[in-house]
N, C-alpha and C positions, 0 to 999 in steps of 0.2 A: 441493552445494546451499549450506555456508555460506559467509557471505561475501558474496550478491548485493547489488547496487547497482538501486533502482528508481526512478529520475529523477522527481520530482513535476515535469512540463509544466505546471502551476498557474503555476510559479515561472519558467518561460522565458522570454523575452522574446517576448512575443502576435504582434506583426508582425515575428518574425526565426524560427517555430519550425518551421521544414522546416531553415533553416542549427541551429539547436540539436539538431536530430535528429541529422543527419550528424554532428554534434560526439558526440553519445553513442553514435552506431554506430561511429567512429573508434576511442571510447576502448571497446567494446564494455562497455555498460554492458548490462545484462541483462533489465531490463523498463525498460516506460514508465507514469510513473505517472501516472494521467489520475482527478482527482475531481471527479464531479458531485454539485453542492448546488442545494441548490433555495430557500435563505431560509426555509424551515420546518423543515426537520430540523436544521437549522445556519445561521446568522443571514449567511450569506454565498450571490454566486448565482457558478456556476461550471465551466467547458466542456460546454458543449451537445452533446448524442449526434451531432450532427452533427458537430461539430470533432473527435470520437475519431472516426466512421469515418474520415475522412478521412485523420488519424494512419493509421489500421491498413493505408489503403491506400498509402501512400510509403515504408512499411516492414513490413522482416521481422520486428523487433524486437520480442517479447512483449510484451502491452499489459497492467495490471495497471489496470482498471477498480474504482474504491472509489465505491459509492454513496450519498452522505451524503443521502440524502432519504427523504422518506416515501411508503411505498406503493412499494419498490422494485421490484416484478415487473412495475410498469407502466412502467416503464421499459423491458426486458430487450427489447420490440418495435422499439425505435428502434435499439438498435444493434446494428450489423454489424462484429462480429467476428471474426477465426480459430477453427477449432478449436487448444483449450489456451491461448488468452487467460484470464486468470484475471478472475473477476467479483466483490467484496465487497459485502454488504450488512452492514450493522448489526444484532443483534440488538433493542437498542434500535426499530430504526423499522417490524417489522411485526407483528401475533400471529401470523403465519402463517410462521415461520420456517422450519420445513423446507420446506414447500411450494415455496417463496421459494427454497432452495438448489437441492431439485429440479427445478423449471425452467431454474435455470443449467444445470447440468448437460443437463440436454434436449437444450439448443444445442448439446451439443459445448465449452461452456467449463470452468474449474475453477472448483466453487465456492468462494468465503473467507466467513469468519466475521468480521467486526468487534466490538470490544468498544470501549465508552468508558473511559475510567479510572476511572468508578467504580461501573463494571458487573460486578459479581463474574463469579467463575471458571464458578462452578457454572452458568451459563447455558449452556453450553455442554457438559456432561455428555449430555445426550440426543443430543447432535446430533455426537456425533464421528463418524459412517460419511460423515456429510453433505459436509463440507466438507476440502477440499484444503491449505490453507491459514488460520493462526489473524491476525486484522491487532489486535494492540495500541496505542489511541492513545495514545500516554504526552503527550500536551495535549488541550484538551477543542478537536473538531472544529469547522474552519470556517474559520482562519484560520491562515495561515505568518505565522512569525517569534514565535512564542511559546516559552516559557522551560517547558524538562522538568519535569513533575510529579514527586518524588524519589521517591515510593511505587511509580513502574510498575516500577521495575526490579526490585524484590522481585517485584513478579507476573509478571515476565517469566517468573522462575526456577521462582516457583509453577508455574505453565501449562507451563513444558517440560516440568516432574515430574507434571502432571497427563496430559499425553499422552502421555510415557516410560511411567508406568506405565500405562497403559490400552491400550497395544501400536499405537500410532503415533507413534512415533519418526522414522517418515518424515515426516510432518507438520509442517511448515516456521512458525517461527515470525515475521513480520514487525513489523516495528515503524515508526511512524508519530508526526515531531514533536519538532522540535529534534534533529534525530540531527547534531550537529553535529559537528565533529572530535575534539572534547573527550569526547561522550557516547559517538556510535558503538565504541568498543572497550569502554566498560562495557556497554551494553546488547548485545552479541557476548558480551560471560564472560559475563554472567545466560542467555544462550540463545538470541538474535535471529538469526538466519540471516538475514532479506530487510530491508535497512535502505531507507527513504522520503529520498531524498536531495533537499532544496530550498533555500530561501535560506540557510541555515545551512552548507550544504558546497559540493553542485554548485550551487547558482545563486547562489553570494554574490558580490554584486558587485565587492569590491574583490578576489577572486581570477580572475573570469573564469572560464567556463565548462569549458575544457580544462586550468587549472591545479585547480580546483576538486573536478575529477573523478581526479586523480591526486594530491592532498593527504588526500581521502577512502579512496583504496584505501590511500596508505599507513598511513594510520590504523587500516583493516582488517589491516592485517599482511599486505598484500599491495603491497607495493613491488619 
């Protein structure tokens, strides 16, 4: 598990992303990461359930679904997913959070947990059966090309050691937000397993999307 690459499609080029897909299944990049915003949960609006089916249908490629909106179960009818597509909501954006995870699951998908950067640890103490995957945003959600908050990488370490001891070790840590070439191997030692790859690595423009994506893995210590 450590080590994944989860491509932010935010960050693709809009009328070139069936040729961007093929470029991440080339480089077998390991999910697709596809967020929806809505302008109320975060000040930005952002791939319509309809553009991620469509994604899931031109590829085999696990979709990694982050829902930055409110009322997120009202969502979870629009789209058409795989089973083992992983789904995130926010803790932040419902009071109904397990519920909200149990319904992912319903589907057949993996639920994630989202935290914001300055949403403590403990929110997430009830709800470890719940969820598959933990999403850290080390920038505060809505917008690419922002600069790491230096505090998340202390919580990264916190939250592995919060799920290490609580007997889910298996529990995949992702991180979300500037993981740029410089950051992604410190937030990998604090504990990151699934890094959010956008304009900062794989879609930064002066590297181009295939050199991009192989400047990122070496950064992973996978060259």
């Amino acid at each position: 598990m450590k080590g994944q690459i989860s491509a932010s499609m935010m960050c693709a080029d809009l009328l070139n992303m069936e040729r961007d897909i093929r470029l991440m299944e080339k480089h077998h990049v390991e999910l697709l990461h596809c967020d929806v915003m809505d302008r109320h949960f975060v000040p930005n609006l952002m791939m319509f359930p309809d553009m991620i089916n469509r994604i899931a249908e031109v590829t085999q490629t696990p979709l990694d679904v982050h829902l930055m909106v409110e009322d997120p179960a009202s969502i979870l009818p629009s789209l058409k997913l795989r089973e083992g597509d992983y789904v995130s909501l926010h803790a932040e954006s419902t009071v109904h959070l397990q519920r909200a995870l149990a319904a992912i699951r319903a589907r057949g998908w993996k639920p994630a947990l989202a935290l914001n950067p300055a949403t403590p640890l403990c929110m997430i103490e009830e709800l470890l059966p719940d969820f598959d995957m933990l999403l850290l945003m080390t920038v505060n959600p809505g917008y690419s090309g922002q600069k790491l908050i230096p505090q998340c990488l202390d919580k990264i370490t916190r939250a592995r050691k919060l799920l290490d001891d609580a007997g889910y070790a298996a529990t995949p840590i992702e991180v979300d937000g500037n993981c740029s070439l410089e950051n992604t191997p410190k937030m990998m030692a604090a504990g990151a397993e699934i890094i959010v790859a956008g304009s900062s690595s794989v879609f930064d423009k002066r590297l181009g999307v295939e050199e991009g994506v192989k400047a990122l893995r070496r950064s992973m210590g996978q060259a």
